[in-house]
C-alpha positions in Angstrom: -15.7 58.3 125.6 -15.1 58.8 122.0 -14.4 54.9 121.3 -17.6 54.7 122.0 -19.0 57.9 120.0 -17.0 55.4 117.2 -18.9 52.5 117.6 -22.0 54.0 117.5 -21.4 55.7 114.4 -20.4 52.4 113.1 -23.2 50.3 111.5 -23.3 47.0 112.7 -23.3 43.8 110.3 -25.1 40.9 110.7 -23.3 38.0 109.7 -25.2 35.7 106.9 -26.5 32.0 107.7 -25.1 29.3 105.4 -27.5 28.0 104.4 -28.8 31.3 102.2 -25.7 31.0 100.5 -26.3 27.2 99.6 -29.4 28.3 98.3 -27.7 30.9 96.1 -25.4 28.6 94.9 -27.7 26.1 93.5 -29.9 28.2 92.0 -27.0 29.8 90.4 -26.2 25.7 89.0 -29.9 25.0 87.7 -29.7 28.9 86.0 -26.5 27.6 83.8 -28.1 24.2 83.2 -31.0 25.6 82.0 -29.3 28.4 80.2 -27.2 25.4 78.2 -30.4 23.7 77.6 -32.1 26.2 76.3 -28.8 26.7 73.8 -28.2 23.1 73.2 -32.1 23.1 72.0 -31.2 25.9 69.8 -28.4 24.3 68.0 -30.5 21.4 67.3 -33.4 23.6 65.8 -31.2 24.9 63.5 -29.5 21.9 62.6 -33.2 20.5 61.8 -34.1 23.3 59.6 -30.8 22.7 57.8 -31.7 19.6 57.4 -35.1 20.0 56.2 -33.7 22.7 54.0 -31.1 20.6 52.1 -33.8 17.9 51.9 -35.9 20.1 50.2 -33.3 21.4 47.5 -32.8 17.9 46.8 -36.2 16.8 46.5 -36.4 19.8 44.3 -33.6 19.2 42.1 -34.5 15.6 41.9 -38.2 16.6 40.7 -36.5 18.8 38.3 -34.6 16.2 36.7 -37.2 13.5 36.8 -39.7 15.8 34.7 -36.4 16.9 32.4 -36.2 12.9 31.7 -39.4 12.4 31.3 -40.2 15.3 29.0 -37.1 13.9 27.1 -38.4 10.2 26.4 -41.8 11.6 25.2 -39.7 13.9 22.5 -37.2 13.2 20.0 -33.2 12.1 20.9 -31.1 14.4 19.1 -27.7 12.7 18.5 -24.6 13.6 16.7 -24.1 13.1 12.7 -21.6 10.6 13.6 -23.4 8.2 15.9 -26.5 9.0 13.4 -24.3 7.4 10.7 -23.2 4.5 12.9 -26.4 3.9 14.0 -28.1 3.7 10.2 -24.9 1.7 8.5 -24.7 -1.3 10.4 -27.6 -3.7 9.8 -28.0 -2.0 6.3 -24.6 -2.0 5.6 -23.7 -5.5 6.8 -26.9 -6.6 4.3 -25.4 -5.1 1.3 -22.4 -6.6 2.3 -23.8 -10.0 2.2 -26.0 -9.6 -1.3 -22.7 -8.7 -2.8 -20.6 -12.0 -1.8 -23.9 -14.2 -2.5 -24.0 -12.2 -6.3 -20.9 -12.9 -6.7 -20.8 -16.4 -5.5 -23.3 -16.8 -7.8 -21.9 -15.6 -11.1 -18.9 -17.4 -9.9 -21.0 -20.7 -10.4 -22.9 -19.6 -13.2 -19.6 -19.2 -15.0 -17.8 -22.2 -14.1 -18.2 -25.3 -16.6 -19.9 -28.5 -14.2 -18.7 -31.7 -15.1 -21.1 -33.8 -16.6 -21.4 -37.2 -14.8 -22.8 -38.9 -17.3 -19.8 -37.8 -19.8 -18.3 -40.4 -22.0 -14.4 -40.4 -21.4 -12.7 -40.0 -24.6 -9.4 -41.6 -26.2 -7.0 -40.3 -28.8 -5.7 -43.0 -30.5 -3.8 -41.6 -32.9 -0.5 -41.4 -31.2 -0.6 -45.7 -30.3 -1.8 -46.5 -34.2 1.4 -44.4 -36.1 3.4 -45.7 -33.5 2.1 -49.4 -34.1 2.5 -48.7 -37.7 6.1 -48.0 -38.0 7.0 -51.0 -35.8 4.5 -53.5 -37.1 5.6 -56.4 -39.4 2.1 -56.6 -40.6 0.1 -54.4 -42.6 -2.4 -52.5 -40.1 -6.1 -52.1 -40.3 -7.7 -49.3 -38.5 -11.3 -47.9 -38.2 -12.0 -44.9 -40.8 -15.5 -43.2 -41.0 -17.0 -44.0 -38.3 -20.1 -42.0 -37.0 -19.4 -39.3 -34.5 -21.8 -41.7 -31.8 -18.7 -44.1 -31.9 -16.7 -43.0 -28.8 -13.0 -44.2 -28.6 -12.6 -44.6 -25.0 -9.2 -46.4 -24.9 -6.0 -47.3 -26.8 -3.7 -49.8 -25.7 -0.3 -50.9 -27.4 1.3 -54.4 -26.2 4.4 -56.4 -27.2 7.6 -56.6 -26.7 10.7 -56.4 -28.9 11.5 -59.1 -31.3 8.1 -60.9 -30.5 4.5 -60.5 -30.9 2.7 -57.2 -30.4 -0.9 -56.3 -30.5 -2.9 -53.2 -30.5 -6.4 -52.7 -28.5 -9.0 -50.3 -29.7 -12.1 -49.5 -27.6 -15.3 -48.1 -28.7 -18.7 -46.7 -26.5 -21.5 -48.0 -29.4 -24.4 -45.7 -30.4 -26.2 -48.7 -29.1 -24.7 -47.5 -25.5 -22.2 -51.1 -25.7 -19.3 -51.7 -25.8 -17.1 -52.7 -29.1 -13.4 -53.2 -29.3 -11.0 -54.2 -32.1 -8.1 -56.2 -31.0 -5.6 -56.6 -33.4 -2.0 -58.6 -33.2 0.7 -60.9 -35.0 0.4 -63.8 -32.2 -0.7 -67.1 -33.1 -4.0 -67.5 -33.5 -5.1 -70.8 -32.6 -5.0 -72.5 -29.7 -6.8 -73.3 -26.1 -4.0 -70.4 -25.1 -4.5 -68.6 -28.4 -5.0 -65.2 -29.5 -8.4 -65.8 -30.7 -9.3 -67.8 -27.6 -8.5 -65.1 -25.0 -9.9 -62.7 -26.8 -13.4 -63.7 -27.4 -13.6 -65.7 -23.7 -13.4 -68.7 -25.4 -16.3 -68.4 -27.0 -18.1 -70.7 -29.5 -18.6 -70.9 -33.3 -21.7 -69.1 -33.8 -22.0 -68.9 -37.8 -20.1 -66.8 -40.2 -21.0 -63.4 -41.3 -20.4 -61.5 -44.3 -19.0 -57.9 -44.1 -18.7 -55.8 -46.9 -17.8 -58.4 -49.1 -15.3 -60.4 -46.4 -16.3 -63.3 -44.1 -15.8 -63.0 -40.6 -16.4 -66.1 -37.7 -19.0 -64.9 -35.1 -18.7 -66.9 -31.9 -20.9 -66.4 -28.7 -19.8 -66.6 -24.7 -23.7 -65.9 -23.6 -22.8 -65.9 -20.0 -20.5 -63.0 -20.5 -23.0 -61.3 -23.3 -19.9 -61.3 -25.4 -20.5 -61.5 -29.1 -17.1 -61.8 -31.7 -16.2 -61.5 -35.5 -13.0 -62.8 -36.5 -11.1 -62.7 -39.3 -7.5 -64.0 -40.3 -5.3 -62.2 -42.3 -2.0 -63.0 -43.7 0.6 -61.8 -40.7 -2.3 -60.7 -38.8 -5.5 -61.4 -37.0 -8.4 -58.9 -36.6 -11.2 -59.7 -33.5 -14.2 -57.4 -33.3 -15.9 -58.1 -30.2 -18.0 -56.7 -26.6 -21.2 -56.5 -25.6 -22.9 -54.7 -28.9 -24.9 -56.1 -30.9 -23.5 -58.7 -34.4 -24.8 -55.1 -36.4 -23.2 -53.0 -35.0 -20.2 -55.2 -34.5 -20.5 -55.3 -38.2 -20.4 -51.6 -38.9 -16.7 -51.8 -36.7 -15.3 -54.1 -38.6 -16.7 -52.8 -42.1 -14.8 -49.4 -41.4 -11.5 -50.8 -41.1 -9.0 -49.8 -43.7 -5.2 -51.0 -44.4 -3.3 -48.5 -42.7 0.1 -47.6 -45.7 3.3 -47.4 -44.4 4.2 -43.5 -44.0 6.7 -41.8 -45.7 9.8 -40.2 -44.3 8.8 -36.8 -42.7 5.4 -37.9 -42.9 2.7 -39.1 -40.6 -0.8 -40.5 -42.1 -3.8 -41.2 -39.4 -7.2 -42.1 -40.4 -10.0 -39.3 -39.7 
């Protein structure tokens, strides 16, 4: 009797179908799929406006610097006193540098004596005629007073001991010739002889008289070699070259017995 006072004070419950709780379970699946959509949606929004955020510093700081360079170039470059100098000395300095050596390459010419190619070489002869006379067994003759045009351009002693020796004297003319005195003790005459070697065998061409003297003139006209000749007692003098009989002449009047010198004393003709 009271069980059932119990029971029917007990509600009753009815048990739930499965396939309302199916139902609640899916729904409860596409609720957390959208709720991560709608975050992962989120996160990319404000990744985006980071994005566009950095994007637009940097466009900003890139404009910045773009109308910092360009004021720049329109305006003066201020630089240091030391690039300054660096920049102003080196073309200018490296041209001073060059006007200097070219100055002073030129005074160095300017200064410096040129050779002159058309220079006549000169001899002195002085040394060969005392030497020839304090060996000669013959009294010498040598030019004296000669004009200053008269050039000695050689001097030439030849012998050898105990036997004949000769002296050569060479002169560049006024008359831009050639004129040389050869002088020696060898015998005279002859195809081989002194006179024959030293006028080219040339031939009897007259006589001439020099300053009260007569000299032989021969002629060798395919050599252009004219000769006066004289013999002497010991000794025979030959004038000869290309010059002309005058001023072959004028060579052989300006020779002058040459004394024997004293001891401690040395004469030569001026």
């Amino acid at each position: 009797m009271s069980e059932s006072r119990d029971a029917a004070r007990t509600p009753v419950s009815e048990a739930e179908p499965p396939e309302a709780s199916e139902t609640r379970n899916r729904e409860a699946s596409r609720a957390e799929e959208a709720s991560a959509e709608r975050s992962s949606e989120a996160s990319n929004e404000r990744s985006s406006e980071m994005s566009a955020g950095r994007s637009s510093e940097a466009s900003g700081a890139g404009g910045a610097e773009a109308a910092a360079g360009g004021s720049a170039g329109e305006g003066p470059i201020v630089v240091s006193p030391s690039v300054y100098r660096r920049l102003t000395s080196g073309v200018p300095g490296f041209a001073m540098a060059m006007l200097s050596c070219l100055v002073v390459v030129g005074f160095v010419l300017l200064v410096t004596p040129r050779r002159n190619p058309n220079a006549i070489p000169q001899a002195d002869y002085h040394g060969d005629l005392n030497g020839l006379v304090a060996i000669a067994p013959f009294t010498v003759q040598a030019p004296q007073g000669l004009d200053p045009k008269w050039y000695p351009t050689s001097s030439r002693l030849s012998g050898r001991a105990n036997g004949p020796i000769g002296w050569h004297l060479g002169y560049y003319t006024p008359g831009k010739q050639y004129a040389a005195l050869e002088e020696s003790n060898e015998r005279p005459d002859g195809s081989d002889g002194f006179v024959a070697r030293m006028t080219s065998q040339g031939k009897p061409d007259g006589s001439l008289q020099v300053s009260g003297a007569a000299w032989d003139k021969t002629l060798r006209k395919d050599k252009n070699q004219r000769s006066l000749v004289r013999r002497l007692p010991g000794v025979t003098l030959v004038v000869t070259g290309t010059a002309s009989y005058e001023e072959l002449a004028t060579l052989a009047g300006s020779l002058r017995p040459q004394p024997k010198a004293s001891p401690g004393k040395s004469e030569t003709p001026r």
